[in-house]
C-alpha positions in Angstrom: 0.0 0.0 0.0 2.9 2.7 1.0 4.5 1.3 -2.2 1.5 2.6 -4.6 1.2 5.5 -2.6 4.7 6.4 -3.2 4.4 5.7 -6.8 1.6 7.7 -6.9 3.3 11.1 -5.2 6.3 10.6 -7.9 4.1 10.5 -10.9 2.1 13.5 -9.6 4.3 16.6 -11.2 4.4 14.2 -15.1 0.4 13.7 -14.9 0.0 17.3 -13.7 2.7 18.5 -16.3 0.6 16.9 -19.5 -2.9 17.8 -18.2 -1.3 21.7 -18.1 0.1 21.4 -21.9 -3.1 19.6 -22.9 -4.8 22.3 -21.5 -2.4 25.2 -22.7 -3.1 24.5 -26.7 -4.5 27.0 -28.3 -4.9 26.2 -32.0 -8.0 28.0 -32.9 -11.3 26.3 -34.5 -11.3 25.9 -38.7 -15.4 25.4 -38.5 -16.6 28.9 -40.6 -13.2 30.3 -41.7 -12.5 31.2 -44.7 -10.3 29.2 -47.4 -7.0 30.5 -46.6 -5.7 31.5 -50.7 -2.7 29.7 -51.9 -1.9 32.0 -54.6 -2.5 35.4 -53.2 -2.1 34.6 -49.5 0.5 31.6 -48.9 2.7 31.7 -51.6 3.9 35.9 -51.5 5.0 35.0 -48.0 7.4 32.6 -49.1 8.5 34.9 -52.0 9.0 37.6 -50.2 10.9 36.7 -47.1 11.9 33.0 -47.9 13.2 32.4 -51.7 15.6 34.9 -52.2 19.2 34.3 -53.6 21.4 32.5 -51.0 18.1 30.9 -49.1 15.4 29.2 -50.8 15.5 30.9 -54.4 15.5 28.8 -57.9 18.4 28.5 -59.9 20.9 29.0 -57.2 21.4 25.6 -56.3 20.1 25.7 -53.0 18.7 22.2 -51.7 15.0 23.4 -50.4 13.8 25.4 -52.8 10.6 27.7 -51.7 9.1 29.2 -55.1 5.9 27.4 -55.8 2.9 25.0 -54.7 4.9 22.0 -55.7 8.1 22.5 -53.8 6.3 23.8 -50.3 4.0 21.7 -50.3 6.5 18.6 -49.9 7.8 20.5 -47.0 4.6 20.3 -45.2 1.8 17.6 -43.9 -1.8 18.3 -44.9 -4.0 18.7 -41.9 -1.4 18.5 -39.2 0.4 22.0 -39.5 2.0 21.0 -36.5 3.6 17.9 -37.9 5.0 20.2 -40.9 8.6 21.0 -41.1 8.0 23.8 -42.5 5.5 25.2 -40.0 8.0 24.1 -37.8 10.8 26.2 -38.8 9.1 29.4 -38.6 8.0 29.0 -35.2 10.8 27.5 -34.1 12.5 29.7 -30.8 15.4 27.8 -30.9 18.0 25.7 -33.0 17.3 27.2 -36.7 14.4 29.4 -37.0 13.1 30.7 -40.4 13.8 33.2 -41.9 17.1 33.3 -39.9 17.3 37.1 -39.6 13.7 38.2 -38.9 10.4 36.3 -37.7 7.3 36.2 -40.1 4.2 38.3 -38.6 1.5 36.7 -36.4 -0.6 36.5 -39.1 1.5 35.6 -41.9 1.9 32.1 -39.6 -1.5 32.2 -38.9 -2.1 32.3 -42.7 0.4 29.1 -43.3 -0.9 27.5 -40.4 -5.1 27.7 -41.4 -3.6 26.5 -45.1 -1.7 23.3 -43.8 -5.0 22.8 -41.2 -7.1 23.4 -44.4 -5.4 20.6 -46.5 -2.7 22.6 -48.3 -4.5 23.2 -51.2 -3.4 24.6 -54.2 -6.3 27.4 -53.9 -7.1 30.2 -56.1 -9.7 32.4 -55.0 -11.9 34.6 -57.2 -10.4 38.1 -57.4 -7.3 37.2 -55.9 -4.0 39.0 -57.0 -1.0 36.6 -57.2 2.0 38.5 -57.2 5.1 37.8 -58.9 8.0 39.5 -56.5 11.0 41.2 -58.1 14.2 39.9 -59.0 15.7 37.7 -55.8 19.4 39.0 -56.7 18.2 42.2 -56.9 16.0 42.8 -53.5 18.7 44.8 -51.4 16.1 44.4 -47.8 14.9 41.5 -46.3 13.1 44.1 -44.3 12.7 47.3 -45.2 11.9 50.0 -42.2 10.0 52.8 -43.2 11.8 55.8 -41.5 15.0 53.9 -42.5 14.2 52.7 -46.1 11.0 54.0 -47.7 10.3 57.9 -46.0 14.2 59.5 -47.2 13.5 58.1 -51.2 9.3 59.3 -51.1 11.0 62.8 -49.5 13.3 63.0 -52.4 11.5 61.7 -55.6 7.8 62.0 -54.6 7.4 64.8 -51.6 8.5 67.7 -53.7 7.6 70.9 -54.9 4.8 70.8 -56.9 4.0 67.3 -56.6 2.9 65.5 -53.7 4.8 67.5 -50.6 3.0 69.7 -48.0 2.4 72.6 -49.7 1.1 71.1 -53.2 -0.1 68.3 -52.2 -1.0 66.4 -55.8 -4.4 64.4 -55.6 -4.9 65.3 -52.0 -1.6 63.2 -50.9 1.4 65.0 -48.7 4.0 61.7 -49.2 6.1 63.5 -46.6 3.9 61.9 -43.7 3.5 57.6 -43.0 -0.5 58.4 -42.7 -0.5 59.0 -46.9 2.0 56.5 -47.3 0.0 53.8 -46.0 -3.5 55.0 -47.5 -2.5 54.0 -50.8 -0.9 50.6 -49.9 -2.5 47.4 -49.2 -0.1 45.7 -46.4 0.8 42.5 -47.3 -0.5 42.8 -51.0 2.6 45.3 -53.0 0.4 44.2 -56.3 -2.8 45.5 -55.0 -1.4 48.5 -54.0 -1.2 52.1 -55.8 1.7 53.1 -54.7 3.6 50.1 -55.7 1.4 50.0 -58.9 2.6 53.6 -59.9 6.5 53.3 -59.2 6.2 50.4 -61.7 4.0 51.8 -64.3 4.8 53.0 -67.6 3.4 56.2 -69.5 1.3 58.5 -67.9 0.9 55.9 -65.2 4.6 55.9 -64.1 5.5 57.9 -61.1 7.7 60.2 -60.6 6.6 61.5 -64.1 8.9 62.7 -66.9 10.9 64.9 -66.4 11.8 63.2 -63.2 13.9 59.9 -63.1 12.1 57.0 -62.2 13.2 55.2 -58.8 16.1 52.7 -59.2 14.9 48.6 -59.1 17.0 48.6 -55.7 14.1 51.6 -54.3 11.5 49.9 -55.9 12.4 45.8 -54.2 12.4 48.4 -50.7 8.8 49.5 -50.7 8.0 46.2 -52.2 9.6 44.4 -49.2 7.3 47.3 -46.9 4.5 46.8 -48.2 4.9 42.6 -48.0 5.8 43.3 -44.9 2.9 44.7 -43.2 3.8 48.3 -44.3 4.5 48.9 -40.8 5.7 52.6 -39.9 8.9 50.8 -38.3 12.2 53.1 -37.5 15.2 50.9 -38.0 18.5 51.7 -36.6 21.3 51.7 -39.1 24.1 49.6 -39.0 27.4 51.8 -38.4 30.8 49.9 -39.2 33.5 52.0 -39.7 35.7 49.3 -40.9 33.8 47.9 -44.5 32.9 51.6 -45.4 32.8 51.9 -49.8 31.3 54.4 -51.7 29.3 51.7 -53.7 28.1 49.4 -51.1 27.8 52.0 -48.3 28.0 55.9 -49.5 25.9 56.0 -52.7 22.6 54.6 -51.3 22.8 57.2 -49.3 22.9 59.7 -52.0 20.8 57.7 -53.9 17.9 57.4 -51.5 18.1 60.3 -50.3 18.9 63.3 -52.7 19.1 62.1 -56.3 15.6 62.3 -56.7 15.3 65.8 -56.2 19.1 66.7 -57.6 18.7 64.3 -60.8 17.5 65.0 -64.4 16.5 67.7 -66.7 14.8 69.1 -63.5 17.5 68.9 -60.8 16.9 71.2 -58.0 19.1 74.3 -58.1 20.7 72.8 -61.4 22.8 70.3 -58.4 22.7 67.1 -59.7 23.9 64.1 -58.1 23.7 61.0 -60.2 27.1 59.6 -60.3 30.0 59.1 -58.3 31.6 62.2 -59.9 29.0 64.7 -59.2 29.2 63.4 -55.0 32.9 63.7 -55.2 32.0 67.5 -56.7 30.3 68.7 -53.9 32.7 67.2 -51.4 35.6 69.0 -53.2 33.4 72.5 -53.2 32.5 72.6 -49.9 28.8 72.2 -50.3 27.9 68.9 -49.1 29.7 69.3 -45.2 27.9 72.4 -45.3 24.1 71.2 -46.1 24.2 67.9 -44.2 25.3 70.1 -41.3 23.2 72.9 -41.8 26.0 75.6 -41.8 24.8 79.4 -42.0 24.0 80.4 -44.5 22.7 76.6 -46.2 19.9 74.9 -45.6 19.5 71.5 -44.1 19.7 68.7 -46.9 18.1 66.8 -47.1 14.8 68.7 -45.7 12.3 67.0 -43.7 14.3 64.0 -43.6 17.8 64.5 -42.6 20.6 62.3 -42.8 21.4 60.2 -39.2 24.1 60.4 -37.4 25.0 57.2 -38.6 25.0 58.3 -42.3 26.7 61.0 -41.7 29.7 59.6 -40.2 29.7 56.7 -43.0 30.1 60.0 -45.1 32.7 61.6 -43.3 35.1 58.4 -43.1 34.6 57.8 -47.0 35.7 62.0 -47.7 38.6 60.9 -45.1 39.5 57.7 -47.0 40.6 60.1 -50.3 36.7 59.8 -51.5 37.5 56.5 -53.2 35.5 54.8 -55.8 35.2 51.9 -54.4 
């Protein structure tokens, strides 16, 4: 009798242990939702933060490739999302969770997890809008911050004079501010989206319109990787090193970003243009640019609105130290 009673008291914590987890689960109920979209909804996840060059792209010889219904849905078992590797890996807290350098939203997993609870059906819904992402050897973020990424190239090639900054305001929109940002996207959904629809539009469609330049593909894979990313008004820190500073990798985005849309083409502000290496190294050399980026009497603050960090402007300053090489 002692014996079983002793058995009983050790065994205790384990019984108590798995009536807690059982009772702890919280998958949510399927009855009455809606059929989770492969096309539109499962499959721009993956694209977007998952099959890019050096992960899970095509064509780059990498063993799990992530690019359409066929390949993800061997990674996964229908019904039992908890059973699925791949479901796995982006919940995973420890050991090798996916994507490595940022985790998927709560709802982007929920969206995986419904599909693989759903069947993981190849599903097409009516009205849906797959979207084909750009280029994976050219997207530059795996997440792109909005104060960081998107806010300095809208300031400089949308949020101008006479188009859609404060003052003129164009169609009702001031681009300067994350409120209109975000009333013309759809987060998530880059190809239902205006503004994503207008930065790659052609014509009359296309904006900036002629005479302005049209944003670079590397500005264009940023606000695509916003807006599939919730289009979140995040504020990123950037990433100072000192030691791996080159005017390709490091000090022309900068320029790029944030000036050349205003200082580029037939209709570059004040006649400055900056579109080249030669025409950064130009300013250095006359003074101009340590005098705008530091707002020395009598120049203005460049760029307005948005000025460069701290950050930026030390990346700056150690390239002009360097010799301004072109690197």
């Amino acid at each position: 009798m002692k014996y079983k009673i002793y058995l009983m008291i050790l065994f205790l914590p384990v019984i108590f242990l798995v009536l807690v987890v059982h009772a702890c689960k919280h998958d949510l109920p399927l009855v009455g939702m809606d059929t989770v979209c492969f096309d539109s909804q499962v499959l721009p996840i993956f694209t977007s933060n998952c099959a890019k060059s050096g992960c899970h792209s095509s064509g780059g010889g990498e063993r799990l490739q992530l690019t359409d219904y066929d390949l993800l849905r061997k990674e996964v078992t229908p019904f039992h999302s908890s059973q699925s590797r791949l479901y796995q890996a982006i919940t995973a807290i420890w050991g090798n969770p996916m994507p490595p350098d940022h985790a998927l939203s709560e709802e982007q997993r929920t969206i995986i997890r419904v599909w693989i609870d759903q069947g993981a059906l190849h599903t097409t819904c009516p009205g849906g809008t797959v979207i084909v992402p750009p280029s994976s050897d050219t997207v530059p973020y795996l997440w792109a911050c909005f104060q960081r990424d998107i806010q300095p190239v809208l300031n400089s090639s949308c949020a101008i004079s006479g188009c859609h900054d404060a003052i003129t305001h164009q169609q009702g929109l001031n681009l300067s501010t994350y409120a209109a940002a975000r009333s013309i996207v759809v987060p998530n959904y880059p190809g239902e989206s205006t503004l994503y629809q207008v930065i790659t539009g052609n014509g009359e469609n296309m904006m900036p319109p002629s005479p302005y330049n049209p944003l670079q593909h590397s500005q264009i894979d940023s606000i695509y990787s916003w807006i599939s990313l919730g289009a979140l008004n995040a504020n990123c820190g950037d990433i100072c090193d000192s030691a791996k500073v080159t005017f390709a990798a490091k000090v022309w985005p900068i320029f790029q970003n944030s000036c050349a849309g205003c200082h580029s083409g037939t209709s570059a502000s004040k006649g400055i243009h900056i579109e080249n290496y030669n025409d950064v190294v130009t300013l250095v050399n006359n003074g101009l640019l340590e005098n705008v980026i530091h707002q020395v009497s009598p120049y203005p603050l460049m760029p307005p609105g948005n000025p460069l960090s701290t950050c930026r402007i030390r990346t700056i300053e150690i390239w002009v130290a360097a010799g301004t090489p072109n690197n």
